[in-house]
C-alpha positions as CSV (number, residue, x, y, z in Angstrom):
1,X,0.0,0.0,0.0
2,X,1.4,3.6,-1.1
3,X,0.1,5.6,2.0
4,X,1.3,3.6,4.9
5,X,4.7,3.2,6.3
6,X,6.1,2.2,9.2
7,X,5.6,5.5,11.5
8,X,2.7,6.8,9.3
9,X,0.1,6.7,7.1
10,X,-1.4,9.5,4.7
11,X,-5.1,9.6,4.3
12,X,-7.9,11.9,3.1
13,X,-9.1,15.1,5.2
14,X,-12.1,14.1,7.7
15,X,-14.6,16.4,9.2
16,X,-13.1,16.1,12.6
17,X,-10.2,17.4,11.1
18,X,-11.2,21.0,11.2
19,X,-9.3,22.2,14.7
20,X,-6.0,20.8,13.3
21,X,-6.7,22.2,9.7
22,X,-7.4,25.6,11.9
23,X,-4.7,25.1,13.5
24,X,-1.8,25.2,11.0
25,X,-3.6,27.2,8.5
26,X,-4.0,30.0,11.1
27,X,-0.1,29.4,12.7
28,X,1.3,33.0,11.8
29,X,4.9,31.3,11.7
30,X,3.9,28.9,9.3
31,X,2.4,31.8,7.1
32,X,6.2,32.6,5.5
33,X,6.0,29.0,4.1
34,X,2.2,28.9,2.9
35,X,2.2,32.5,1.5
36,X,-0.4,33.4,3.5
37,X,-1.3,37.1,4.7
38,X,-4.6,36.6,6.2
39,X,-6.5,34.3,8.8
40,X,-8.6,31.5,7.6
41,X,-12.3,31.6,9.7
42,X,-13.3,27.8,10.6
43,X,-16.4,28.8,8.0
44,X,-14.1,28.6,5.1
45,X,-12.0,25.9,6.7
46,X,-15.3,23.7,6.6
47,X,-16.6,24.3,3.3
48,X,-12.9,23.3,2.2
49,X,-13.0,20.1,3.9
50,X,-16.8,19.5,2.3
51,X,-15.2,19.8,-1.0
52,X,-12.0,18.0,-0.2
53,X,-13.1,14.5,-1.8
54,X,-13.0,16.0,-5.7
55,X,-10.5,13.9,-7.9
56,X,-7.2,15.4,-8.4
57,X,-7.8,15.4,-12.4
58,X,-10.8,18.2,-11.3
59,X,-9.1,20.6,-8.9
60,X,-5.6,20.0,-9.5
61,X,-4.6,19.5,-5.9
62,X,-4.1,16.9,-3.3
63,X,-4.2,17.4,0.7
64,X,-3.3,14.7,2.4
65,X,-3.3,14.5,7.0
66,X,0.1,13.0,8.0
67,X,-1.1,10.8,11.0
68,X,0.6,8.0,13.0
69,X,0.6,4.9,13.1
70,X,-1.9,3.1,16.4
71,X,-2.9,6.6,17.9
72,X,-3.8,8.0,14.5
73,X,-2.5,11.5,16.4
74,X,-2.6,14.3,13.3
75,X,1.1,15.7,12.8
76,X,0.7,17.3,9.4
77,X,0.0,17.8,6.4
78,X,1.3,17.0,2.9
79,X,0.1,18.2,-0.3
80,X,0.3,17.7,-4.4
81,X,-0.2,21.2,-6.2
82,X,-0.7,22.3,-9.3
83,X,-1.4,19.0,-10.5
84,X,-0.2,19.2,-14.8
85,X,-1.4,16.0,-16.1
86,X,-0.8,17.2,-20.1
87,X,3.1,17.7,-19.2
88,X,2.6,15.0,-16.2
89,X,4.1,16.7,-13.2
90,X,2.9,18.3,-9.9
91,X,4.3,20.5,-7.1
92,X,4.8,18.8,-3.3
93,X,4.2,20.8,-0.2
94,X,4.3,19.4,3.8
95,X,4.4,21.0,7.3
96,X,5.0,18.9,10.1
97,X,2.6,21.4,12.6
98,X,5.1,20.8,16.3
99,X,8.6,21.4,16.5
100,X,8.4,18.5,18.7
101,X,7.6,15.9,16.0
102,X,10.2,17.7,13.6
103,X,13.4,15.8,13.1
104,X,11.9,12.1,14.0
105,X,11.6,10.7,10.6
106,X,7.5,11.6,10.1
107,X,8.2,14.5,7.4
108,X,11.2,11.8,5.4
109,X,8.7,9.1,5.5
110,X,5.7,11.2,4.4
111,X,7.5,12.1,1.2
112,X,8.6,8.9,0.6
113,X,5.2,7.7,0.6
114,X,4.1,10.2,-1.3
115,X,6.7,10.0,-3.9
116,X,5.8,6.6,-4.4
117,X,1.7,7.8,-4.5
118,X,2.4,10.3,-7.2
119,X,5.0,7.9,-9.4
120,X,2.9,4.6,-9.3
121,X,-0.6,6.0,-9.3
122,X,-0.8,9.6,-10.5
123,X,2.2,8.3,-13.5
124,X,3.9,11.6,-13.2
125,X,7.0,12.5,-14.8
126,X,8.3,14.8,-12.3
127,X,7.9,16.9,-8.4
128,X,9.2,19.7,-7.8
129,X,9.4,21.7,-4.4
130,X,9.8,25.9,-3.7
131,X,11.8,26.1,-0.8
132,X,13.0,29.1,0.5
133,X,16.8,29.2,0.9
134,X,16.8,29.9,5.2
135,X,15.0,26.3,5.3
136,X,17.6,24.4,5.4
137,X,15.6,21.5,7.0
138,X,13.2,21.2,3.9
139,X,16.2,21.4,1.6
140,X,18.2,18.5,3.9
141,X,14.8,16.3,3.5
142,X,14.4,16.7,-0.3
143,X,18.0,15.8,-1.3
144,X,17.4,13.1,0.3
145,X,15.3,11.7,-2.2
146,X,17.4,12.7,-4.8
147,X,15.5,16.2,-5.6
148,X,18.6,18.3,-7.5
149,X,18.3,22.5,-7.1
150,X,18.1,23.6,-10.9
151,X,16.6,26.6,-9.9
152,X,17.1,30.0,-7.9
153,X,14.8,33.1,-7.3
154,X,16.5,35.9,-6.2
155,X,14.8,38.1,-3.5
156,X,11.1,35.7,-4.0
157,X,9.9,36.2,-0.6
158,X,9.7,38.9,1.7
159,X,10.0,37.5,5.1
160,X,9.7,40.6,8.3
161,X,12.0,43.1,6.0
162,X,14.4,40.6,4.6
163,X,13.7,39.2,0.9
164,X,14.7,35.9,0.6
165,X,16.2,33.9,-2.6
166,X,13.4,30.7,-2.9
167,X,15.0,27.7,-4.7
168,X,13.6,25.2,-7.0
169,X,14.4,21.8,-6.5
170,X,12.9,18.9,-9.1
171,X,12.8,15.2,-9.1
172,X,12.3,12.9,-12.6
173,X,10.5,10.0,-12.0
174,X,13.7,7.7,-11.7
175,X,11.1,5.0,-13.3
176,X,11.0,6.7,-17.1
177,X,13.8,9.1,-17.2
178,X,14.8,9.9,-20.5
């Protein structure tokens, strides 16, 4: 099965997943990361989750909770983005929400998973990530898998008053590269 490991599994948004989805997507320190500039009201946030069943193929986009294994305990969340399916690639987000569950292997194993999700089921051709140059932790993790930086944007993001370079990193489906 794609979406379980051994520490985790990925599975669809619930309805009782509202606080948590509140809960990050409010998170004014993860805002820098999300691009966000406003608070979401628990309104919104529902009528998300309502829709959050629609096919990939329809609304370009995949959210996925990041939850572990035997408490099913919510740690994050992990996301496919501007899904292409003409030129067959797709953009990967995740947040692991505590500081406390950074660092244990959760985030590494969520991607691999998901790698494996969007290479074997969605057929894609390639991920890529926008990561901004300060996070070094994202850009550790995606190396990892063999992502490669072909990419840099000078001065993207404007975090407090300091712009920040954002990098592009991009993985080829090791299965069909040309």
């Amino acid at each position: 099965m794609f979406l379980r490991g051994n520490k985790v599994h990925l599975r669809a948004l619930e309805p009782e997943d509202l606080s948590f989805l509140y809960e990050i997507e409010n998170d004014e320190l993860l805002w820098e990361v999300s691009h966000t500039q406003a608070p979401y009201s628990k309104w919104l946030l529902k009528n998300y989750l309502e829709n959050s069943h629609q096919d990939i193929y329809e609304v370009k986009q995949l959210r996925l909770a990041i939850a572990e294994n035997g408490s099913n305990h919510l740690i994050g969340l992990i996301d496919l983005y501007d899904f292409d399916p003409k030129n067959s690639r797709v953009g990967l987000g995740i947040v692991v929400k505590s500081s406390e569950e950074r660092n244990k292997g959760f985030g590494s194993e969520s991607v691999e998973l998901l790698l494996g999700y969007a290479f074997h089921i969605l057929n894609v051709h390639q991920i890529y990530v926008n990561v901004a140059a300060t996070n070094h932790a994202s850009i550790k993790l995606f190396s990892k898998f063999g992502f490669e930086k072909v990419g840099v944007k000078k001065q993207w993001n404007k975090i407090g008053a300091v712009y920040v370079d954002e990098l592009l990193y991009q993985l080829i489906n090791p299965l069909n590269e040309n």
